[in-house]
C-alpha positions as CSV (number, residue, x, y, z in Angstrom):
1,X,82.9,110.0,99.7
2,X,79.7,108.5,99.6
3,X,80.0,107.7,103.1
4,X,81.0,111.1,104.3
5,X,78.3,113.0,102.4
6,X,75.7,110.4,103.9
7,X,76.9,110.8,107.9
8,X,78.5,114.3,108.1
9,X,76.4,116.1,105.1
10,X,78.1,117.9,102.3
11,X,79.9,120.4,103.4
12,X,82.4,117.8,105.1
13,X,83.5,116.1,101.6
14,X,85.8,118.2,100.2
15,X,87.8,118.7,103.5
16,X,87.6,114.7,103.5
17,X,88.6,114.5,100.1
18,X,91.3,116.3,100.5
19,X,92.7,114.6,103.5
20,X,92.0,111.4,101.9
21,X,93.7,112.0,98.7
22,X,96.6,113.5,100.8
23,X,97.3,110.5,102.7
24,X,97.0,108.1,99.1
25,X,99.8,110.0,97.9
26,X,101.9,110.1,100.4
27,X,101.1,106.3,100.6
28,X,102.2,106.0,97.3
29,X,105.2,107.8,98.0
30,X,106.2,105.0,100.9
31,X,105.7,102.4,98.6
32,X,107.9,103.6,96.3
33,X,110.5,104.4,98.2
34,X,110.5,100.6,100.3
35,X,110.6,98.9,97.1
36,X,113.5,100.8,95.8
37,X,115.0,100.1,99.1
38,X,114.3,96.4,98.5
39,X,115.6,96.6,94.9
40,X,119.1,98.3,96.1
41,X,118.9,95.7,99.0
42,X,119.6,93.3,96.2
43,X,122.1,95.1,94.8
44,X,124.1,95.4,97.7
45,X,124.0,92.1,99.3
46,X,125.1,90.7,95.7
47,X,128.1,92.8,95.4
48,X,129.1,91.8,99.6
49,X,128.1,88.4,98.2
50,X,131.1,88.7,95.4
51,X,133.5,91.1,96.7
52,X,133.5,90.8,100.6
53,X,131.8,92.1,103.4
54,X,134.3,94.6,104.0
55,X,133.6,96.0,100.2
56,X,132.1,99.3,99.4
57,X,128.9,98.5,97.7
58,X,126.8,101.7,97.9
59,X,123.7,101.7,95.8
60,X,121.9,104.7,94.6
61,X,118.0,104.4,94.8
62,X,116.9,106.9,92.6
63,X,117.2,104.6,89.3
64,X,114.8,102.0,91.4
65,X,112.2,104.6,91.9
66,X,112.3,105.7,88.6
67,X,111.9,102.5,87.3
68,X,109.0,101.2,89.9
69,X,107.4,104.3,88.8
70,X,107.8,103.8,85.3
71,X,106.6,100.3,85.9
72,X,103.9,101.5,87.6
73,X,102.5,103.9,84.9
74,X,102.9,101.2,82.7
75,X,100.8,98.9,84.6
76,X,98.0,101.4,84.9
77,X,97.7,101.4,81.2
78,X,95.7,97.5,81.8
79,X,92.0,98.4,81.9
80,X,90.4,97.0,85.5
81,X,93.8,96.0,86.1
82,X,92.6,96.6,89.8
83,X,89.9,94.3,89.8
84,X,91.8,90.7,88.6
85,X,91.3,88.7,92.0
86,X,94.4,87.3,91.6
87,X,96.5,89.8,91.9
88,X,95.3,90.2,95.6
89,X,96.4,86.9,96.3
90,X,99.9,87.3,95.3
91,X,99.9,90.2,96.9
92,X,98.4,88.8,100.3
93,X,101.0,85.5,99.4
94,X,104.0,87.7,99.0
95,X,103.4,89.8,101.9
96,X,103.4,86.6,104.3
97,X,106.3,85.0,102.4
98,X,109.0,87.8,103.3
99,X,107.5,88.7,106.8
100,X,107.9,84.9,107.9
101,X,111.4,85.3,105.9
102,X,112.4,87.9,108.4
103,X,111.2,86.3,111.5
104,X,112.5,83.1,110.6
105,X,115.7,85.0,110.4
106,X,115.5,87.2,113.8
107,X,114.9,84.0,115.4
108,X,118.6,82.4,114.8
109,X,120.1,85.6,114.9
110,X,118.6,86.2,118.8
111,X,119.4,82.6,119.8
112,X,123.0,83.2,118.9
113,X,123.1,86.2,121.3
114,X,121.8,84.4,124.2
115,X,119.8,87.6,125.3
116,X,117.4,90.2,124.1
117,X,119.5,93.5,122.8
118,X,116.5,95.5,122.8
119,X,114.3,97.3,125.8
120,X,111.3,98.4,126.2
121,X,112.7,101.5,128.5
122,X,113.3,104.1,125.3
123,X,115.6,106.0,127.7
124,X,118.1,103.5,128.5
125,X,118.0,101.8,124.7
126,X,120.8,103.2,122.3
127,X,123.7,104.0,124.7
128,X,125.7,106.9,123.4
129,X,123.0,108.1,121.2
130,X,121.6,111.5,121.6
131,X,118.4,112.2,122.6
132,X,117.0,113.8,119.8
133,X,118.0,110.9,117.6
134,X,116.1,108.6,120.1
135,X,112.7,110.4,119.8
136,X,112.7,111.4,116.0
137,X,113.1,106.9,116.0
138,X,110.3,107.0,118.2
139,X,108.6,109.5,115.9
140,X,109.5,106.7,112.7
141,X,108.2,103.3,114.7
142,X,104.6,105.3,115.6
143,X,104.6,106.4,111.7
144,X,105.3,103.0,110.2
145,X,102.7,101.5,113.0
146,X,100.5,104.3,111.6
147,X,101.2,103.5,108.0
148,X,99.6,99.6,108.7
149,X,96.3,101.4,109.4
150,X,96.0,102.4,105.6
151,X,93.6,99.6,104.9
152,X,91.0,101.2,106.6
153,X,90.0,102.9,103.8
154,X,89.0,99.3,102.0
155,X,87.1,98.3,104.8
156,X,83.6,100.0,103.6
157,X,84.5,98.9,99.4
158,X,84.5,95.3,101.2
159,X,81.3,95.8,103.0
160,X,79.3,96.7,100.2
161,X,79.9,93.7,98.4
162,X,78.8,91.6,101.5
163,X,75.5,90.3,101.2
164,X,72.6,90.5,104.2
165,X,71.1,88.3,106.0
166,X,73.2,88.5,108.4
167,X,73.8,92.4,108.5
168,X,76.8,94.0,106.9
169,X,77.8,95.6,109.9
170,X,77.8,93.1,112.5
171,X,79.3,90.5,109.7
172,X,82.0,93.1,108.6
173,X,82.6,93.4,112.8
174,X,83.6,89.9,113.1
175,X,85.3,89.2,110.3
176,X,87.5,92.8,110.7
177,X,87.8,92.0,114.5
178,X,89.2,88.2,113.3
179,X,91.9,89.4,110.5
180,X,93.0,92.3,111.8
181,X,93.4,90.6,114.9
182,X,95.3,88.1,113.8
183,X,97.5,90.2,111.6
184,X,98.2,92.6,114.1
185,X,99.4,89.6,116.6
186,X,101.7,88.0,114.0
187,X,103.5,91.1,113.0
188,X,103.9,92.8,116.3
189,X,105.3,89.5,117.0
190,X,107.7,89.9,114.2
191,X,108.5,93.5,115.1
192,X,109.4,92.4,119.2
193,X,111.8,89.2,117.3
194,X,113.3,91.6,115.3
195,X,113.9,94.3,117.9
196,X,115.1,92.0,120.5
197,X,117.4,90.7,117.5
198,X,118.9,94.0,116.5
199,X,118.0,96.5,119.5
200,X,118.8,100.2,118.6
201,X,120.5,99.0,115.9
202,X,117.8,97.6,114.2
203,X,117.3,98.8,111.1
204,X,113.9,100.6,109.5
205,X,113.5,97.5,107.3
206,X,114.7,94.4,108.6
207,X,115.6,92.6,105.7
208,X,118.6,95.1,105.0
209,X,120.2,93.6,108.4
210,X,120.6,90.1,106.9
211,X,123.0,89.1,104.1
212,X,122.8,85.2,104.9
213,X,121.6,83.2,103.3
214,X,121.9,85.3,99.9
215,X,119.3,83.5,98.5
216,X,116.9,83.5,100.6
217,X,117.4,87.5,102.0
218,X,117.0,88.0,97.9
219,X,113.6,86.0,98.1
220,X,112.5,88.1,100.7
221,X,113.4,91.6,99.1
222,X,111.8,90.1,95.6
223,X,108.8,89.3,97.4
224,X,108.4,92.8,98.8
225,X,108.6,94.3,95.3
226,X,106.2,92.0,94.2
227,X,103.9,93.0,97.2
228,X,104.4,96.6,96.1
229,X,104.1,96.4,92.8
230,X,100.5,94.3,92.8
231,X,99.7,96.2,95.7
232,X,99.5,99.7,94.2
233,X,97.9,98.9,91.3
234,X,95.1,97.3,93.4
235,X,94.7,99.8,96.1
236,X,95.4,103.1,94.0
237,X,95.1,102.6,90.5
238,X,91.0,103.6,90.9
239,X,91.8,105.9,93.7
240,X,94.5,107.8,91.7
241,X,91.8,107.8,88.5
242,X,89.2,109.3,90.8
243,X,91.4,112.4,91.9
244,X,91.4,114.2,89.0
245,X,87.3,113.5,88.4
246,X,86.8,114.5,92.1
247,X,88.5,118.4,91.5
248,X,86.9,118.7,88.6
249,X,83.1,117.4,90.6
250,X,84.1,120.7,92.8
251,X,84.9,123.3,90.4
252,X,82.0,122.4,87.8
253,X,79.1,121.0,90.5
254,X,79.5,123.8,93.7
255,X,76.3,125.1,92.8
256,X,74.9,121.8,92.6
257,X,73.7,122.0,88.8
258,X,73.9,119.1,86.8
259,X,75.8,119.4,84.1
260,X,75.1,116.5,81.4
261,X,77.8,114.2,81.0
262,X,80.3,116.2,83.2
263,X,78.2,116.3,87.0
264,X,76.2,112.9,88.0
265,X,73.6,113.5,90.3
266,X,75.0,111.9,93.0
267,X,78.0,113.9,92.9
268,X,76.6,117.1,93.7
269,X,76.3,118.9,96.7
């Protein structure tokens, strides 16, 4: 906010705060929802694991979400829960241990096939599907590419704890151009294994298309939780505090009066 108010004046920070807080929520959402589709994962691939792949093992998620957002709630109770440094790392350890997980099994899954089922020609991928079907996919791969690009909001909380010489800016350059390089090259990697893997058929989260090993497809869709559950607390967990201080800044400080102990200074506008 700071940020917006400093570049674009004051008049732009509600609208930004709004759009912001818009898009944590419905973060949040999306992390809820793929950790209760990694929880159910479990489920399932236990019960094919016992009773056959031809069983019916249908798992509701609803009792997953619940309970990652009861967990969640929970959580938030720790005071500067948010700020224990190691609770990025297991998040930034878990994340690589189930994406190398998956790849390592697209890979044997594509060398049995002997050939790519994927295409990059969206037209001529999916035979028999209908085309409406093919573009609201399209529609779901550019959202979950969009959804990587929520760490963008991080990037100026990690600049202003850099310290100059050499400038923040041209520092913070190099080391974003560096990581999010990298990242973005090993996952699209992952994403092109997996497609040519599965092709059409390949499903929004690519650890529901394995069941083999059980173990390790369990690892995988543990790890994810993990990931989620560390991951919200240390992205949000301020965030989510600040929104009901931010509508409050708005209805109390339009006028730009201070109000002791209820409008900072720098708040007002």
């Amino acid at each position: 906010m700071d940020a917006v108010r400093a570049l674009l004046g004051p008049k732009h920070v509600l609208i930004s705060g709004i759009m912001q807080y818009s898009m944590l929520w419905g973060i949040i959402i999306g992390f809820t929802i793929t950790a209760a589709i990694s929880a159910a994962t479990m489920k399932r691939s236990t019960c094919f694991h016992e009773k056959g792949p031809s069983a019916k093992c249908g798992v509701s998620g609803i009792s997953y979400m619940l309970a990652f957002g009861a967990l969640e709630i929970l959580l938030s109770q720790f005071p500067n829960l948010e700020k224990v440094t190691f609770l990025s790392v297991i998040a930034t350890l878990t994340s690589l241990a189930y994406a190398l997980i998956a790849l390592c099994l697209s890979i044997p899954k594509f060398s049995i096939q002997h050939e790519a089922k994927g295409t990059i020609m969206v037209a001529m991928a999916g035979e028999g599907l209908a085309t409406s079907t093919k573009i609201w996919r399209v529609f779901q791969a550019l959202g979950n590419i969009a959804f990587s690009y929520t760490y963008s909001m991080l990037l100026l909380e990690i600049q202003d704890t850099l310290k100059s010489p050499p400038a923040e800016n041209k520092a913070m350059k190099r080391v974003t151009l560096y990581a999010i390089g990298g990242t973005a090259l090993f996952y699209t990697s992952l994403g092109c294994m997996g497609y040519a893997a599965f092709g059409a058929d390949a499903p929004g989260n690519y650890l529901t298309g394995f069941y083999k090993p059980l173990w390790l497809v369990d690892i995988a869709n543990l790890a994810v939780i993990i990931h989620l559950t560390v991951g919200y607390q240390v992205v949000f967990y301020h965030n989510l505090n600040s929104v009901g201080e931010f509508m409050l800044l708005h209805l109390l400080c339009s006028d730009c009066y201070v109000l002791s102990g209820v409008c900072p200074n720098n708040f007002c506008y």
